[in-house]
C-alpha positions as CSV (number, residue, x, y, z in Angstrom):
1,X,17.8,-4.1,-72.5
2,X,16.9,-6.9,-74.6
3,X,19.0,-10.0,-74.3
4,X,19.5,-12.9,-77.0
5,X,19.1,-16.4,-76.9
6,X,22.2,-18.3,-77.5
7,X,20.3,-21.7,-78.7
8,X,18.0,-20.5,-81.4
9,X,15.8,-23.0,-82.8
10,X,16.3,-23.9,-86.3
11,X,13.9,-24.5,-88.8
12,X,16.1,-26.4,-91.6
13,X,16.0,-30.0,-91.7
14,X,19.0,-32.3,-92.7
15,X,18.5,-35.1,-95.2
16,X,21.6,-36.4,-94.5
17,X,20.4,-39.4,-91.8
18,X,17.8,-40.4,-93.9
19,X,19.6,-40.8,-97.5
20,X,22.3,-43.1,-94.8
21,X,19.4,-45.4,-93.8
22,X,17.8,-45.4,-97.3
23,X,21.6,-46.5,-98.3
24,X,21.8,-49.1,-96.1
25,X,18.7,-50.9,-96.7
26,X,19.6,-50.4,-100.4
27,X,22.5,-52.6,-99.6
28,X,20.8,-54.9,-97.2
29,X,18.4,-55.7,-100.0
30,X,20.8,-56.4,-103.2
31,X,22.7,-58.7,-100.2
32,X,20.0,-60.9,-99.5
33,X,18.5,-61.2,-102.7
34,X,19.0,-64.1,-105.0
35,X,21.3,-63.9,-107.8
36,X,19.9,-66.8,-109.5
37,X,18.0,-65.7,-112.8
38,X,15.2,-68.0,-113.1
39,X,14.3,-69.7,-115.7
40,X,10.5,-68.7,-117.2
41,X,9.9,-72.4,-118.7
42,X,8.2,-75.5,-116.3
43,X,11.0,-77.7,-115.4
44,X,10.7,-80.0,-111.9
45,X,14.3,-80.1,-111.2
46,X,16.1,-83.0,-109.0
47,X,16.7,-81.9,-106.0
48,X,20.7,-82.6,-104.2
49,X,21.7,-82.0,-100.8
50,X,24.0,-79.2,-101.5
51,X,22.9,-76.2,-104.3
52,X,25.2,-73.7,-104.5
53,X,24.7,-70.2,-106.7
54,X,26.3,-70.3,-110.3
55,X,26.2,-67.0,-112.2
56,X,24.0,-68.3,-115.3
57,X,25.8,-67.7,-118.7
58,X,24.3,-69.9,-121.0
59,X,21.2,-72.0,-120.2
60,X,19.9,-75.4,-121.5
61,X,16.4,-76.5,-121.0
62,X,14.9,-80.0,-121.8
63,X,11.2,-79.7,-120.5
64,X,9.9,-83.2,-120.0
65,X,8.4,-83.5,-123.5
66,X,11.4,-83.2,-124.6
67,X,11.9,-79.9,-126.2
68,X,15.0,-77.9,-126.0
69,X,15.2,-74.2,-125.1
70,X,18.9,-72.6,-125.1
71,X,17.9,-68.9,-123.4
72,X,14.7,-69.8,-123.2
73,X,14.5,-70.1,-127.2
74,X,12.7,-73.1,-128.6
75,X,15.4,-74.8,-130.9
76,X,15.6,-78.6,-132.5
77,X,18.1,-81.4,-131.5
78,X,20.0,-81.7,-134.6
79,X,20.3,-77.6,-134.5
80,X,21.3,-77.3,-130.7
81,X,25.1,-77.8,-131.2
82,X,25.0,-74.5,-133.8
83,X,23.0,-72.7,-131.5
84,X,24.8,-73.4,-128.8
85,X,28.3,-72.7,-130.5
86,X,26.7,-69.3,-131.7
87,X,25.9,-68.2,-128.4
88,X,29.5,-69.3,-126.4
89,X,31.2,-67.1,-128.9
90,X,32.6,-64.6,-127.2
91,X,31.6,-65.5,-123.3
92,X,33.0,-67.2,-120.6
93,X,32.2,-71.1,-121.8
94,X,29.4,-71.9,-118.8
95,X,26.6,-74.0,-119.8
96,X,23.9,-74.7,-116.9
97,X,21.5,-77.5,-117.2
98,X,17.8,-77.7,-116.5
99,X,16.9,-80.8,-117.4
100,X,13.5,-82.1,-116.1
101,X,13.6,-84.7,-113.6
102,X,11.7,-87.3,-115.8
103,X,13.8,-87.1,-118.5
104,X,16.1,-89.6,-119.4
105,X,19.6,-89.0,-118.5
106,X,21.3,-89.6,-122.2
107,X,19.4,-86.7,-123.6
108,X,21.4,-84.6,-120.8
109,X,24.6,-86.4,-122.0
110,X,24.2,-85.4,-125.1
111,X,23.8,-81.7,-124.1
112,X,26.6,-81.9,-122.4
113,X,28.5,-83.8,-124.4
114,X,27.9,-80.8,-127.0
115,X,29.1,-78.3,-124.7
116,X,32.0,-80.3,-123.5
117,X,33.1,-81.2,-126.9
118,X,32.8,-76.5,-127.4
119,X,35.3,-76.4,-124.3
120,X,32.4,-75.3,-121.6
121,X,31.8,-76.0,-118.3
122,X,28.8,-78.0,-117.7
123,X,26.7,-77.5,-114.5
124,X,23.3,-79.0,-113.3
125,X,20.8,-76.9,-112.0
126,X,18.8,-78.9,-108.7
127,X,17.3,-77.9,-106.3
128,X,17.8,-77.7,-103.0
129,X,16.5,-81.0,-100.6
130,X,13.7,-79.2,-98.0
């Protein structure tokens, strides 16, 4: 008389624990990554004691030659204020600055001025003091 096992071994393997940890250091990751787009043009930014995260709608660069980038598009001073109107329309009015440390501070007033004077928030991008 032949007598059966009652614990078989089986030979199927579950995915199931490793699409959890795969999951989880999906999450992890997107957690502790930044959510600061950064901007592709050379700017040395001041740096401030306190930086904190600001979702980037609209950007303004003035390099330190003095050239104006809105999205990292190239545009002149006298046709900033267009630009700028043409790409608030629409979106949530947040402008952030990233004006090189060397330039002087009434070309950032103006910018802002501009964008004030389109009902948007201004902000200043720094960076943070090491």
């Amino acid at each position: 008389m032949k007598l059966k096992q009652k614990n078989q071994i089986q030979t199927a393997f579950s995915m199931s624990s490793m699409t959890d940890v795969i999951f989880l250091l999906l999450i992890f990751f997107m957690l502790t990554s930044s959510f600061i787009t950064p901007s592709g043009l050379p700017v040395n930014l001041p740096s401030s004691k306190s930086s904190t995260i600001v979702l980037q709608r609209v950007t303004v660069t003035i390099s330190k030659n003095l050239s104006y980038y809105v999205n990292d598009k190239k545009v002149s001073r006298n046709s900033l204020e267009m630009t700028l109107k043409n790409e608030l329309a629409g979106k949530e009015g947040l402008v952030v600055l990233h004006v090189d440390k060397t330039v002087p501070v009434e070309h950032l007033v103006y910018v802002a001025g501009i964008a004030t004077s389109l009902e948007a928030k201004v902000s200043i991008a720094t960076k943070p003091n090491s």
